[in-house]
PASEBA-1860 file (N, C-alpha, C; in nm, 3 decimals):
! residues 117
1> XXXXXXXX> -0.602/-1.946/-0.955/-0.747/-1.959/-0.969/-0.783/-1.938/-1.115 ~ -0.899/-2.018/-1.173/-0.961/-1.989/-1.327/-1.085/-1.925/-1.293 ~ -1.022/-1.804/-1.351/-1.132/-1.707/-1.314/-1.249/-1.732/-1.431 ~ -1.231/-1.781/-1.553/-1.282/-1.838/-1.657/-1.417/-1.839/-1.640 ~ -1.454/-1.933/-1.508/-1.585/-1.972/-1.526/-1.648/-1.892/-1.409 ~ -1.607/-1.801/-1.372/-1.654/-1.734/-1.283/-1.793/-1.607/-1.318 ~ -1.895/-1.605/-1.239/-1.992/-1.511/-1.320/-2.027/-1.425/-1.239 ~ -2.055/-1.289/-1.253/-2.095/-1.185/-1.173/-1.964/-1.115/-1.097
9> XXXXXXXX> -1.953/-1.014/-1.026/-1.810/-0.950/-0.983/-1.806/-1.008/-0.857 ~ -1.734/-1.009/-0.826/-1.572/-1.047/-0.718/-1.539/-0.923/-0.625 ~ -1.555/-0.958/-0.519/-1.522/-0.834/-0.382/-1.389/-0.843/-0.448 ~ -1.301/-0.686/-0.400/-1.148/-0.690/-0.471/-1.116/-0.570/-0.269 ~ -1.077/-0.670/-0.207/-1.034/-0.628/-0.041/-0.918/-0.546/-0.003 ~ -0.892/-0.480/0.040/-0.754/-0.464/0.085/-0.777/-0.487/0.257 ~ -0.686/-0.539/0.258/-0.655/-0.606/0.380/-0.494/-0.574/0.476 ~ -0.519/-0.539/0.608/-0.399/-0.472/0.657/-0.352/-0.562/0.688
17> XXXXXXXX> -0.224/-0.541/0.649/-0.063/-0.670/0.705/0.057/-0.557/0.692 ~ 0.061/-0.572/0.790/0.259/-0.527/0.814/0.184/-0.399/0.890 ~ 0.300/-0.347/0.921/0.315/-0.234/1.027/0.200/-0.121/0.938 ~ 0.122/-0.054/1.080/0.041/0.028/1.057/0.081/0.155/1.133 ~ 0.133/0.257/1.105/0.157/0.404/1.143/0.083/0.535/1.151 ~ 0.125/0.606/1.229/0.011/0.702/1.151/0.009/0.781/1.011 ~ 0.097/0.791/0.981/0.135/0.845/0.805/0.162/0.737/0.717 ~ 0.196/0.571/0.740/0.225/0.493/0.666/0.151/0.388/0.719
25> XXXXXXXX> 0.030/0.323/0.591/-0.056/0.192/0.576/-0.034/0.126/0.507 ~ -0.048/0.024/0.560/0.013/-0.113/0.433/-0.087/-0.215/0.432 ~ -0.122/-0.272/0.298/-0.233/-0.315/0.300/-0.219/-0.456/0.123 ~ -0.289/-0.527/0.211/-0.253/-0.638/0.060/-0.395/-0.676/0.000 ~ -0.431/-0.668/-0.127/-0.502/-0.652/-0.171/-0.577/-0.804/-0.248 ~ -0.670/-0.860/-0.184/-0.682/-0.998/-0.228/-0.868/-1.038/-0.234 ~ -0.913/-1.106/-0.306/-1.054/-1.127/-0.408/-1.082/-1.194/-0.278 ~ -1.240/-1.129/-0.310/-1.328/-1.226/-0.180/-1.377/-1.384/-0.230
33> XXXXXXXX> -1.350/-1.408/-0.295/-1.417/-1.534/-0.315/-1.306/-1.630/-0.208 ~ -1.156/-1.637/-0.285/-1.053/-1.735/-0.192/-0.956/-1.655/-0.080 ~ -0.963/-1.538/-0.092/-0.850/-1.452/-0.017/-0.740/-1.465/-0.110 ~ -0.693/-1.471/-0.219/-0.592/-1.457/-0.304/-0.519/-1.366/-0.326 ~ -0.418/-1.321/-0.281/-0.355/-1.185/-0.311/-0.344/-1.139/-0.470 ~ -0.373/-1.046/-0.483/-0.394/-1.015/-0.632/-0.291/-0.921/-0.643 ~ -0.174/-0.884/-0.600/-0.079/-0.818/-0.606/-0.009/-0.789/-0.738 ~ -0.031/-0.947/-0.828/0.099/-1.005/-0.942/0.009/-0.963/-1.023
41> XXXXXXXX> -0.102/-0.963/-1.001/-0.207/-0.925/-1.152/-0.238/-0.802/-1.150 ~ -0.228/-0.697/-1.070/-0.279/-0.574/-1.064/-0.210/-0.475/-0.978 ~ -0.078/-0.549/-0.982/0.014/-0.416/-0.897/0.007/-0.281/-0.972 ~ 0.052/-0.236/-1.066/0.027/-0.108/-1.143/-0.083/-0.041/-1.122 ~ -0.180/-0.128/-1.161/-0.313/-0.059/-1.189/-0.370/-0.005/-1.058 ~ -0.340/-0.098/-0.951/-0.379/-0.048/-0.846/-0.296/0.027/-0.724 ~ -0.178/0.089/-0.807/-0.063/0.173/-0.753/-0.146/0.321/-0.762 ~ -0.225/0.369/-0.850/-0.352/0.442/-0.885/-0.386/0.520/-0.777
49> XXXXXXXX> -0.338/0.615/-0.725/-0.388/0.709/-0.585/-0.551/0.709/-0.574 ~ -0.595/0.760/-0.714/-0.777/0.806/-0.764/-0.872/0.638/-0.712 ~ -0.765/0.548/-0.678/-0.858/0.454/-0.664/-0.842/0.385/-0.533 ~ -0.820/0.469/-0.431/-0.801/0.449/-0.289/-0.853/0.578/-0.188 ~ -0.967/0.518/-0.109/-1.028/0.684/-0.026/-0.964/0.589/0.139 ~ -0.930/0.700/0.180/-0.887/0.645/0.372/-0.975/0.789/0.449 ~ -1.081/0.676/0.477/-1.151/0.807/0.613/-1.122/0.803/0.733 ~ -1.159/0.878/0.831/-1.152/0.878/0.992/-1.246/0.788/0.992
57> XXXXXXXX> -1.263/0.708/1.114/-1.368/0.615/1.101/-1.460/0.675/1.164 ~ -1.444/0.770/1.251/-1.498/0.828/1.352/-1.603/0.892/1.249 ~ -1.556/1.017/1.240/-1.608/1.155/1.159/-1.611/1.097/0.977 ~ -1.561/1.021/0.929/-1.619/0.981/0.793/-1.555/1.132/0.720 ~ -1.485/1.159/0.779/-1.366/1.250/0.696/-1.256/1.204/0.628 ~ -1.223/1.253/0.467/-1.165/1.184/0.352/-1.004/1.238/0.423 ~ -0.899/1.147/0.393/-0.766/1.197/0.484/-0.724/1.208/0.321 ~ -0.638/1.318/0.305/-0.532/1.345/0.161/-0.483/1.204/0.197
65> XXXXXXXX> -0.428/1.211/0.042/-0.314/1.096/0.064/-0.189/1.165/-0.014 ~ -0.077/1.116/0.032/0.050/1.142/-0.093/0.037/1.062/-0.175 ~ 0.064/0.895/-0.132/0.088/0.821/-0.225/0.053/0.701/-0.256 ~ 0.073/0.606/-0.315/-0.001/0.451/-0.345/0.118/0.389/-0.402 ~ 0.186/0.302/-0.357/0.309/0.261/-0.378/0.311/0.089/-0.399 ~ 0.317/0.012/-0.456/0.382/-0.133/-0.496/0.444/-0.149/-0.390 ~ 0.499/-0.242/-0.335/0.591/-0.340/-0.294/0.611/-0.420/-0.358 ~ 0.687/-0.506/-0.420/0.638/-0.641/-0.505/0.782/-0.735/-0.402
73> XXXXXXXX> 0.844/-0.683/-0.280/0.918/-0.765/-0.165/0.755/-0.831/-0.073 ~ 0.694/-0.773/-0.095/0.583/-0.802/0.032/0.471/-0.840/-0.053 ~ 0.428/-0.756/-0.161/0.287/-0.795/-0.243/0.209/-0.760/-0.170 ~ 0.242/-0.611/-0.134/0.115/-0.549/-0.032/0.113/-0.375/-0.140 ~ 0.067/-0.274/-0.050/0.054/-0.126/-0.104/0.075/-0.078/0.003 ~ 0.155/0.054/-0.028/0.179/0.132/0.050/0.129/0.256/0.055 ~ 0.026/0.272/0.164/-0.050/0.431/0.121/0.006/0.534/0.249 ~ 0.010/0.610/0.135/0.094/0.731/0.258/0.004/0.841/0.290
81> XXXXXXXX> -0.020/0.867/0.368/-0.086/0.997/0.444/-0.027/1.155/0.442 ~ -0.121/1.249/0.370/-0.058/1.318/0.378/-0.036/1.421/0.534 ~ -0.106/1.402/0.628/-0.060/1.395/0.773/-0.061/1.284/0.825 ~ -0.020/1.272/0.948/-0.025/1.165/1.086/-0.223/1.179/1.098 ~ -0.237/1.084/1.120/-0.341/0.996/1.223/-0.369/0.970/1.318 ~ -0.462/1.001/1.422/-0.437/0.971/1.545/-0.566/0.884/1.562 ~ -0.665/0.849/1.469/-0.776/0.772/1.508/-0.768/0.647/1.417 ~ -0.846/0.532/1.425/-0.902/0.452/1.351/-0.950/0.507/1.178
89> XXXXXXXX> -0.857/0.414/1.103/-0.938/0.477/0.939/-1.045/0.392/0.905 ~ -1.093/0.381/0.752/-1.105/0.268/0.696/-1.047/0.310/0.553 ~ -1.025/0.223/0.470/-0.964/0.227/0.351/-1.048/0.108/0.263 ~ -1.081/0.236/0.160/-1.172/0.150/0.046/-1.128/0.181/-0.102 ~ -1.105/0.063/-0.161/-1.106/0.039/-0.315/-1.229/0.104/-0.356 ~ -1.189/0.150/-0.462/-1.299/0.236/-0.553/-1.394/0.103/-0.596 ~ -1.506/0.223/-0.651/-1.607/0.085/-0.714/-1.588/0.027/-0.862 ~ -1.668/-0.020/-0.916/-1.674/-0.120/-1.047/-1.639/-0.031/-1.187
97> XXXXXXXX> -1.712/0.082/-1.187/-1.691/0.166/-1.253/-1.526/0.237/-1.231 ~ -1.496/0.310/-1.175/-1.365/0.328/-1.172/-1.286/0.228/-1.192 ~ -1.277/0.094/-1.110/-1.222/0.003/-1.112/-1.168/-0.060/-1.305 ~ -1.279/-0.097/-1.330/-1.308/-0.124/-1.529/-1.218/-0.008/-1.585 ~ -1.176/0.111/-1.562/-1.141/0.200/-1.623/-1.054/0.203/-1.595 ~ -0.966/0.116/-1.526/-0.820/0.133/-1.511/-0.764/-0.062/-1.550 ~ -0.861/-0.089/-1.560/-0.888/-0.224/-1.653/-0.856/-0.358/-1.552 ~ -0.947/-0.332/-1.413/-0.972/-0.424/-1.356/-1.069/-0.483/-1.326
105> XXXXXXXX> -1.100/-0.522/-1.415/-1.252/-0.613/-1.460/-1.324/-0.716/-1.396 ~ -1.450/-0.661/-1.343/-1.486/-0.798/-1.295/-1.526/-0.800/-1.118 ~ -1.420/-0.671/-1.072/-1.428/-0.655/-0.920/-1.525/-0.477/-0.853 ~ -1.520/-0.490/-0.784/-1.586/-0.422/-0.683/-1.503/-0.424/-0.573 ~ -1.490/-0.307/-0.533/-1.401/-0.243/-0.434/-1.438/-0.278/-0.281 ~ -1.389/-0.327/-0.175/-1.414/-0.310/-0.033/-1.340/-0.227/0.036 ~ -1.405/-0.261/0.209/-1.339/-0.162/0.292/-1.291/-0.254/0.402 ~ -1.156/-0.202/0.463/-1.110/-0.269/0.583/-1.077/-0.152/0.650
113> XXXXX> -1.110/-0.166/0.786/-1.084/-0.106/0.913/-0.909/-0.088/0.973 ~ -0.842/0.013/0.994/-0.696/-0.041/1.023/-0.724/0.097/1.134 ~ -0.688/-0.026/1.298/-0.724/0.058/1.401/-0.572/0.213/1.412 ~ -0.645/0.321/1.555/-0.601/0.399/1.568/-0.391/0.370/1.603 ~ -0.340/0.435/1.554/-0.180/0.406/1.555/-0.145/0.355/1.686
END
């Protein structure tokens, strides 16, 4: 995609694919405009723990996390829990501001739902 002529920010999604556990989420991270996985352009930056919140969906309680991990076999993330899960989360990319400061420009963070284990 030429992002070139593009104006105003860009939803930046994570989206669940591959096995969902209760301590291990996997999630691929791709722009709302085409669904594009943005994996190759922003794996690092968005390996970033500070820029990933996973709540209960229920209670809107923040779950620790351990970790935020690359794949670059899958072109997904791997977020680890620092307990098991037994309900429905959601998992949201930080916003515009955080986002710019780790020098991903341009996007705004969403949320996807990844049901109970």
């Amino acid at each position: 995609i030429d992002w070139s002529g593009l104006m105003g920010l860009q939803d930046l999604n994570p989206l669940p694919t591959g096995a969902q556990t209760a301590t291990v989420l996997s999630v691929e991270v791709v722009d709302g405009c085409g669904g594009e996985n943005l994996f190759d352009l922003y794996d690092t930056e968005l390996a970033a723990q500070a820029l990933w919140t996973v709540r209960n969906k229920t209670t809107g309680a923040v779950l620790p996390l351990t970790s935020v991990a690359p794949n670059a076999g899958t072109k997904r993330f791997t977020i680890t829990l620092a307990s098991p899960r037994t309900t429905a989360v959601t998992v949201t990319l930080a916003g515009v501001t955080e986002l710019s400061a780790a020098n991903i420009v341009g996007f705004e963070g969403g949320t996807a739902e990844i049901p109970a284990p």
